[in-house]
N, C-alpha and C positions, 0 to 999 in steps of 0.2 A: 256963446256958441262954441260946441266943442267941436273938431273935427280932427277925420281920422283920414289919411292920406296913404293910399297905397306907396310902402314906400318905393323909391325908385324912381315914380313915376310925374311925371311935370305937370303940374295941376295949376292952372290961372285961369282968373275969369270964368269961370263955369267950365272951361274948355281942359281932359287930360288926352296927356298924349298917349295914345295907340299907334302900335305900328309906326314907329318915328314920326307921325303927325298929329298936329293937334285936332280936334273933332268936339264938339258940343256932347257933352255925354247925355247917353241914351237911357242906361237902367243908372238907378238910384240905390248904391248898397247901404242900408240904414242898419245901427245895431247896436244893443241896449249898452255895452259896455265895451272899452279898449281890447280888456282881454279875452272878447272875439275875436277880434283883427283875426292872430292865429289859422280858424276855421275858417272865417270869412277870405281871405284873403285867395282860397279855394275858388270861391265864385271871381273874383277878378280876374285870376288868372285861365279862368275857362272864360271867359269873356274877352279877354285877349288874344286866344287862339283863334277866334272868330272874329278879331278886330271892332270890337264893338267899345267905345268908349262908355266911361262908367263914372259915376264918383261914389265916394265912400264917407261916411260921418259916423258919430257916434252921440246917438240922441235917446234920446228914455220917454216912455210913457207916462211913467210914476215923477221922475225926479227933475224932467224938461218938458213938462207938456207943452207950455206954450211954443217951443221951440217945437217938439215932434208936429203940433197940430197947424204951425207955418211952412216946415217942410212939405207935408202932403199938400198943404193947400196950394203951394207955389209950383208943385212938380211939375204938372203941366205946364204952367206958364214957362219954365223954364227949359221948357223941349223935354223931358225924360217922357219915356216911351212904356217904361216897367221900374215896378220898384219893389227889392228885394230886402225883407226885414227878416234880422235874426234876434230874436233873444228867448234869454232862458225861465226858466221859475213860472213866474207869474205869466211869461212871454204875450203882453199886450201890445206890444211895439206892432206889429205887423197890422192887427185888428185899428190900430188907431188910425194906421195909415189909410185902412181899405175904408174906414168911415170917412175920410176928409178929403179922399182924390177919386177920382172916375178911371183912374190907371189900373192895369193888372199888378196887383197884388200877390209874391211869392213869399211866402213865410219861410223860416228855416229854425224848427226846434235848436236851442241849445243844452248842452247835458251840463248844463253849471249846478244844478243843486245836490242833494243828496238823491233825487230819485233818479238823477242819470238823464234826464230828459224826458222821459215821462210826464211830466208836469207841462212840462213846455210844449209837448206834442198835444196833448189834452187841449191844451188854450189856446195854440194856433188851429187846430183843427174843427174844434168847436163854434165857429161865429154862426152867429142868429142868423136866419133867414135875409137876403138882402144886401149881406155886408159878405160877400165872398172871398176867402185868400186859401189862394191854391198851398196848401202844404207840404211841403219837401221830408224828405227822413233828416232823423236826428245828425247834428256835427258835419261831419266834411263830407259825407256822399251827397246829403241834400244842399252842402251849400254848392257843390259843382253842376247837381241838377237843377237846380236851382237858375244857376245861369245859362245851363242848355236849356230851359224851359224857356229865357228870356231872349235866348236865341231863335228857339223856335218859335216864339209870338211877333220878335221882329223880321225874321225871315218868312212871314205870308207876305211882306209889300219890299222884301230888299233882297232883290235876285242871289248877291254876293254872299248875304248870308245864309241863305238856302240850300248854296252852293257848298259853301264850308262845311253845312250840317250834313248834306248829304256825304260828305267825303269821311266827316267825323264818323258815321255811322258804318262805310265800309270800314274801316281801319275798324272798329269794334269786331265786326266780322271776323278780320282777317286777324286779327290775334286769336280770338275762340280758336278757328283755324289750324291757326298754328300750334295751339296747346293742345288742340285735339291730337295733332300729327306726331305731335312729343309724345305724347300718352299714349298715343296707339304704336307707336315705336318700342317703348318702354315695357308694354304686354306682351310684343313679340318676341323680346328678346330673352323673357320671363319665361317663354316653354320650350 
C-alpha cells in the first residue's frame, strides 16, 4: 500500500489534523501517481481553509487495483463523506472509484501526457450511464474546485462549512471589486 501524506501534516489512525485538531477525515484525495502531490496538494489546502479534514494516498487503477477497489469499498465504512480522484492519461482512477462506492465522486484531469490533459479530461468526463463523477478542469484550478465542490456537498448538513463557503464567496467578490476599482482608476488617469 502506497501512501501519500500531505506533508506537514499529522496523520494517525484515520485521523489528520486540521485546524490544530485531530478530526476523522472526511474527503478522500486518491491519485494515480506521487507526482501529483504537486497539483493535488491544491485541493487539501483549499480543504484546510474550510477546516475540513482529508487524507491523501497514491493508488492506481491499472497497476493497484486490488488496492484502488478496497479503497472505494471501505470509504464509507471509514467515515469519508466525498472522494476526490486525480489522474492523468488513461485517468481511470476516479471512474474506478465511482463504480465501487455510493459516495460523490470528484475527478480532476491531469495534464501528464503529451496531450496536456485532454486525454484525461476525455476519460474522467466520459462514464457510462449510472457510474457518475462530477469532473473538474484540468491541473490546479480543478483540483482547488475540486475541494470547494466537496465543501459545498458537505456544507448542505454542516452549518460551519456553509458558513466558510459563504464567506469564501464574498472575498471572491471583493477582490473582482477591487480590481475593478484599480482598472477604473487606471482609465482615468489615462485621459
Amino acid at each position: 500500500m502506497q501512501k501519500r501524506r500531505r506533508q506537514g501534516s499529522a496523520k494517525e489512525n484515520g485521523k489528520v489534523a486540521t485546524g490544530g485538531k485531530k478530526h476523522a477525515a472526511l474527503v478522500g484525495i486518491v491519485m494515480g501517481s506521487d507526482t501529483d502531490y504537486p497539483t493535488m496538494s491544491e485541493a487539501g489546502k483549499t480543504l484546510e481553509k474550510f477546516g475540513i479534514a482529508y487524507e491523501m494516498e497514491v493508488l492506481s487503477a491499472h497497476r493497484t487495483p486490488a488496492r484502488a477497489h478496497e479503497y472505494a469499498t471501505t470509504a464509507l465504512s471509514r467515515g469519508l463523506k466525498v472522494v476526490i480522484a486525480a489522474a492523468g492519461a488513461a485517468a481511470h482512477l476516479a471512474g474506478v472509484m465511482a463504480a465501487n462506492t455510493t459516495l460523490p465522486v470528484i475527478g480532476v484531469p491531469m495534464a501528464t501526457s503529451t496531450l496536456n490533459g485532454l486525454d484525461a479530461l476525455l476519460a474522467t468526463v466520459q462514464m457510462p450511464g449510472g457510474i457518475p463523477v462530477a469532473t473538474m478542469a484540468i491541473d490546479k484550478a480543478g483540483a482547488a474546485n475540486a475541494a470547494i465542490f466537496a465543501a459545498e456537498i458537505l456544507g448542505l448538513s454542516d452549518p460551519e462549512i456553509a458558513r466558510k463557503l459563504v464567506e469564501h464567496k464574498e472575498a471572491l467578490a471583493r477582490a473582482v471589486a477591487e480590481k475593478n476599482a484599480r482598472l477604473q482608476k487606471q482609465l482615468s488617469e489615462q485621459k
